[in-house]
N, C-alpha and C positions, 0 to 999 in steps of 0.2 A: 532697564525697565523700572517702572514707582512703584513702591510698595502702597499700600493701603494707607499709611501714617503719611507717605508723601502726595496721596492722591486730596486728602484732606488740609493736607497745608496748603496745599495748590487751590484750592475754593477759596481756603483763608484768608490767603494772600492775594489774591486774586487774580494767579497766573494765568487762569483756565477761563477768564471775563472774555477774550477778544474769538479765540475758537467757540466758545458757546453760544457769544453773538453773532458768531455770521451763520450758526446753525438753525438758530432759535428766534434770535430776534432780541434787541434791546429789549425792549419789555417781558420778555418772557424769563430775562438772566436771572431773577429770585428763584423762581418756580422749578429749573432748570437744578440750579445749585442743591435746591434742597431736595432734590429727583437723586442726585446723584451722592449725598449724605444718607441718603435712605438706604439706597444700594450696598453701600459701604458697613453701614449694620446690618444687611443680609449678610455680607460675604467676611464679615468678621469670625462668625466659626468656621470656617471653611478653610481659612489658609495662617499660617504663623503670621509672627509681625513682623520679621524681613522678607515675606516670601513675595516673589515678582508677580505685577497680576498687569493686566490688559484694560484698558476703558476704549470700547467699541462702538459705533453708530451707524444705522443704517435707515434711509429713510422707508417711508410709503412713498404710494405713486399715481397721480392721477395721469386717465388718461386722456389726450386732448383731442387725437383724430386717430382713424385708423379701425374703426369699432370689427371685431373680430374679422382681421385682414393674417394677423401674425402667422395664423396655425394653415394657412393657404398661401403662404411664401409671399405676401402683400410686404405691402408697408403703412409704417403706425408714426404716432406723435405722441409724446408719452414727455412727462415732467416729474422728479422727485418731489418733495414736498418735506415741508417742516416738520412733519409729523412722523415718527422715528420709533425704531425698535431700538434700546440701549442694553449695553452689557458690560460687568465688569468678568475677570475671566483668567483662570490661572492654570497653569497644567497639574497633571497628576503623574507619577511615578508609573501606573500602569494603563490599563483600555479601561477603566471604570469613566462614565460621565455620570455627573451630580449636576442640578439643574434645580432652581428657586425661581420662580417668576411670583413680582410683584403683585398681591392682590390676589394668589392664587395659595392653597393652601398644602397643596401636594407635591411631596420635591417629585423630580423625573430622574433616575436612574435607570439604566443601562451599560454593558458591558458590550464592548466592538470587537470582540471577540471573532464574532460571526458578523458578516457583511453582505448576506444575504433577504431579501424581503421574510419579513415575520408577520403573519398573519393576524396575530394579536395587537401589532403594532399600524395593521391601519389606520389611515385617519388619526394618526396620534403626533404630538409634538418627538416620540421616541422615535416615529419612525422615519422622520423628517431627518434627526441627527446620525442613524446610522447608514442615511440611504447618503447624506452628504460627508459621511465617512468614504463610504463604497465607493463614491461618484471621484474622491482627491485621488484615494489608493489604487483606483483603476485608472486613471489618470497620471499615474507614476508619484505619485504628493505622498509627503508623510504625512500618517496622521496619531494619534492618540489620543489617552483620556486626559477629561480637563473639569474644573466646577467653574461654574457660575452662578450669577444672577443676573435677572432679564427685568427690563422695563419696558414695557408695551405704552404706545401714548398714539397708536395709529387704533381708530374704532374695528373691531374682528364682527363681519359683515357688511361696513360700511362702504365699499369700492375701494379703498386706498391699498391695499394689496398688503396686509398686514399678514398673511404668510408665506409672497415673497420675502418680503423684507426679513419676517423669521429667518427662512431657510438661507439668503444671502450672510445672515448673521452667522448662521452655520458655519458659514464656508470662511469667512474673514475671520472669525474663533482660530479655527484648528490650522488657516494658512499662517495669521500672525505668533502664533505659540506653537507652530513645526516646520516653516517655510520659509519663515524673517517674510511675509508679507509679499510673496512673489508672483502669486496667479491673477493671473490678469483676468482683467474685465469681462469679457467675454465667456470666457472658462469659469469664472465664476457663478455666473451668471446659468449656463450650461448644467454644470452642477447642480445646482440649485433646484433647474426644472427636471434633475433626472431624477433628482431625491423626488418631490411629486410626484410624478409622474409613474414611480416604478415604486416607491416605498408606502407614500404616504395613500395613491391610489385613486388620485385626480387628475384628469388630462387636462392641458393647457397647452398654450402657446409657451414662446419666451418671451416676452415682450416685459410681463410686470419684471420678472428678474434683471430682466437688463435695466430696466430706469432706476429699477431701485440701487443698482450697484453702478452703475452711472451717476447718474446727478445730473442737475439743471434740465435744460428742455434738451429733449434727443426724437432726430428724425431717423430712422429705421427701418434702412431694406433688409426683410428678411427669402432675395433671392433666391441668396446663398444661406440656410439656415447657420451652414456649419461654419458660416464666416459671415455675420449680421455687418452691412454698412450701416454704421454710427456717425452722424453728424451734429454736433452740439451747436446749439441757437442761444446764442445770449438777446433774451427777449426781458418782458415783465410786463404784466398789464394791469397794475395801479399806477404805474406813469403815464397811462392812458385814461384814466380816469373810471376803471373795472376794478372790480375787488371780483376775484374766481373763488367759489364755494360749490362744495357738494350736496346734496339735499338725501338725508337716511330718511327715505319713508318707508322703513319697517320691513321684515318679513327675509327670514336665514336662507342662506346657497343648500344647504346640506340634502334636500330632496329635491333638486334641479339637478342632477348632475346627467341624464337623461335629456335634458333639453339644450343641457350645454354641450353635449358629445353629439347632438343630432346637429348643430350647426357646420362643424367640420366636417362631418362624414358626410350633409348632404351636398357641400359644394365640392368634395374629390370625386362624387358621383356623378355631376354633371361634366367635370372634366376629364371622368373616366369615360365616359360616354362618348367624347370626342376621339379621344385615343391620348389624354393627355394625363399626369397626375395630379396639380393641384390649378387652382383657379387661377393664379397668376399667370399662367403659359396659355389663356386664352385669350379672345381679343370678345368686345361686343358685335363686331358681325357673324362673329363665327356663331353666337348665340343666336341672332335672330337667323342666319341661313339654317341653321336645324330646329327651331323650335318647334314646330309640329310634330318629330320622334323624340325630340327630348322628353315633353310634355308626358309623354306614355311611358319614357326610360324613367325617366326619377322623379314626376310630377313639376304641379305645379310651383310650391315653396322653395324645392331647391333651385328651381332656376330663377326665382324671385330675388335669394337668396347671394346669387351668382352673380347677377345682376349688381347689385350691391355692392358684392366684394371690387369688381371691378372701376364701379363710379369711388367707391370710399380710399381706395389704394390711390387714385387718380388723384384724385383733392388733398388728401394727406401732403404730398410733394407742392400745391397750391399754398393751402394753409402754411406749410414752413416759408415757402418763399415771402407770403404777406407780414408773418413775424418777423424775417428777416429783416425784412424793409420797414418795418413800424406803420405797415397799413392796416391796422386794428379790426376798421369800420369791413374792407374786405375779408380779414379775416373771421370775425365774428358772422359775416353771411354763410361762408361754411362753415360754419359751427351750427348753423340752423340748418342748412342743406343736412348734415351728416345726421343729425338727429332726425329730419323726415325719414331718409332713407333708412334707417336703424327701426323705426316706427314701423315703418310703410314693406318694404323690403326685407330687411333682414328677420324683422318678425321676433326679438327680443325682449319685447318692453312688457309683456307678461305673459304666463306660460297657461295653455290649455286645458291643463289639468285641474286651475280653479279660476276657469273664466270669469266666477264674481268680484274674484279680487284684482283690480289693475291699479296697484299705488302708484305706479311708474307714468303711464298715461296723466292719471287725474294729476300726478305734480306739476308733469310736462303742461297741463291744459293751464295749470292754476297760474302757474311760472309764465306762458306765454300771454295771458289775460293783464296779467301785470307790469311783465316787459313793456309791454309794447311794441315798436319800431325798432326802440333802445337795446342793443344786450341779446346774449342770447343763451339757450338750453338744447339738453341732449340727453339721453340716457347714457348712462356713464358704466363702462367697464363690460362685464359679463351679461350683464342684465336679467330680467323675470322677474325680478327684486332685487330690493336694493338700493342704488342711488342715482338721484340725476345730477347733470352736471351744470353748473349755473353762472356766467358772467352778467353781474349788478352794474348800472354806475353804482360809485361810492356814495355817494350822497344819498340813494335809496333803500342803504343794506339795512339798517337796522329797521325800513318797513317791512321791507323784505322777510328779514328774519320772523319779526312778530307775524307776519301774515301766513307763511308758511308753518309754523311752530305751532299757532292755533288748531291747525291741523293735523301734523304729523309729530306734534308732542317736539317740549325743550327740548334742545340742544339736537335737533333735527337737521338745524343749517351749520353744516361744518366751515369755516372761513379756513380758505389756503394760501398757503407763503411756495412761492418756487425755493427750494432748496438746490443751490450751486454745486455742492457738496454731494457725491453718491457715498456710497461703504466704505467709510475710513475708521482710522484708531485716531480718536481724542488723544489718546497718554500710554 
């Protein structure tokens, strides 16, 4: 393992040039380098000068079809992305974790002592790291304390799933520095949502954890939740002539979580109704021969709702075939199919509670007024806020960009790179 003197020679010399380019991107190799000089004078008081330390990466994740299908045994389309949570990372002699994230002024310490949910630790990055303790060591994995430092370069709000990718960092920490790097993808990935879901105090799917510890474009049945089929698509769509970007127009997750939890619960409801448990084991006739007691059993939204999951899980397995084959023009028709029904159906693209505010709609309206024919859009990820998701031709982004941005404020239009790459150790 490099020490910190040899992680620095390695920029110097420029051993680390060809790994940071296939992560980052030629153009981005300055920017990158000096990302990772910075980190290095974080973690200089933290560890001796021969002591071993870890350089870790894990991307964000946009997603491309699938819009809340995962958490109803469906299936998704989901791609890593350029945009990365980084860590440099070294063990400790005991359970203490020490923790410096970039840009942030508060280190995070914790003892894993106890590996049980801590009520203080809500909602916190502590509680993200002892819950992906809990999740290796019930899992049979070793684990213990370790320091770091963290570089965040995915926007926290912006769709890209910037605390999967955290918590997948979690887990790639303590697997590489107690495991030699042995838990697979999957389990990984598992982890991660159980930290969430059980520690930190947010329900989800698994879909963001798997692409982000994945990499490249991944088609995903989640039948079998507890055995996800995984199918990697080596696609790209600037050889098509699309540049793929996300549109932040404003406004935090953190008081939706109500709107996010009423989407799952109310399509197990219409499949409860049937005698089934989640939406995937229905079919659309079965829907329309009961709609008339449905209607009275869980209303009208959830079988709106239902409807949805069923056409979106359908098209997802579409949409991967049209990548597959490099039929763009077909695939980009669902990409606009999915975004109606996400609209129309699923009922996501903003929440009820402040019906004057729809940034999601107005982008989608501004986005489709300018597309035209060409290209297309969708509300991206969780939605109610947030981000939409946008395929340009190339040759129109930078109107793009200024036409959007006048409205929802700089650096609104995020531009994305497919990253090949899921949760690996650089060095």
């Amino acid at each position: 393992m490099p020490t910190l003197a040899q992680l620095r020679e390695s920029l110097e010399n420029e051993h680390l040039t060809e790994p940071l380019r296939r992560l980052y991107g030629k153009e981005a190799l300055p920017a990158q380098k000096q990302r990772l000089l910075r980190l290095c004078g974080l973690m200089d008081p933290l560890v001796s000068p021969g002591e071993e330390i870890h350089v870790l990466s894990v991307p964000g994740r946009t997603e491309l079809g699938g819009n809340h299908t995962d958490h109803n045994h469906g299936r998704v389309l989901a791609a890593a992305v350029h945009l990365d949570t980084l860590a440099i990372a070294a063990k400790t002699n005991d359970t203490m974790v020490e923790l410096t994230s970039e840009g942030f002024p508060d280190k995070i310490t914790l003892k894993l002592d106890t590996l049980e949910p801590l009520t203080k630790e809500k909602n916190t990055t502590a509680g993200l790291v002892r819950g992906v303790a809990a999740g290796l060591k019930e899992r049979g994995h070793a684990i213990g304390g370790f320091k770091g430092v963290i570089s965040g370069e995915i926007p926290v709000g912006g769709g890209l799933s910037s605390s999967a990718s955290l918590e997948v960092l979690f887990v790639l920490i303590l697997d590489h520095l107690y495991n030699g790097g042995k838990v697979p993808v999957i389990e990984a990935a598992r982890i991660a949502r159980y930290a969430e879901n059980n520690f930190f105090g947010k329900p989800c799917g698994l879909m963001d954890q798997l692409a982000c510890a994945a990499g490249g474009i991944a088609a995903i049945d989640f039948a079998d939740p507890a055995a996800p089929r995984l199918t990697t698509i080596r696609a790209g769509f600037r050889e098509h002539g699309y540049a793929l970007a996300v549109v932040n127009t404003g406004g935090g997750h953190a008081d939706l979580t109500a709107d996010y939890a009423a989407i799952p619960t109310e399509m197990r409801a219409v499949a409860a109704a049937l005698g089934k448990t989640y939406c995937a084991e229905l079919s659309e006739r079965s829907l329309l021969a009961a709609l008339s007691a449905l209607r009275e059993q869980t209303g009208d939204r959830a079988l709106l709702r239902a409807f949805h999951f069923l056409a979106e899980s359908r098209r997802v397995q579409s949409q991967a075939a049209f990548l597959s084959a490099g039929k763009i023009k077909q695939y980009l028709d669902l990409v606009n199919e999915s975004g109606g029904s996400s609209w129309m159906l699923l009922q996501n693209c903003y929440t009820t509670a402040a019906p004057d505010r729809q940034p999601i709609p107005l982008a989608l309206t501004m986005t489709r007024k300018f597309l035209g024919e060409d290209g297309a859009c969708r509300v991206h990820g969780g939605g109610f806020a947030g981000t939409i998701q946008v395929y340009i031709p190339i040759e129109r982004f930078a109107a793009y960009t200024a036409y959007m941005e006048a409205v929802f404020g700089k650096g609104s239009v995020i531009p994305l790179q497919i990253r090949g790459d899921g949760a690996l150790k650089i060095m």
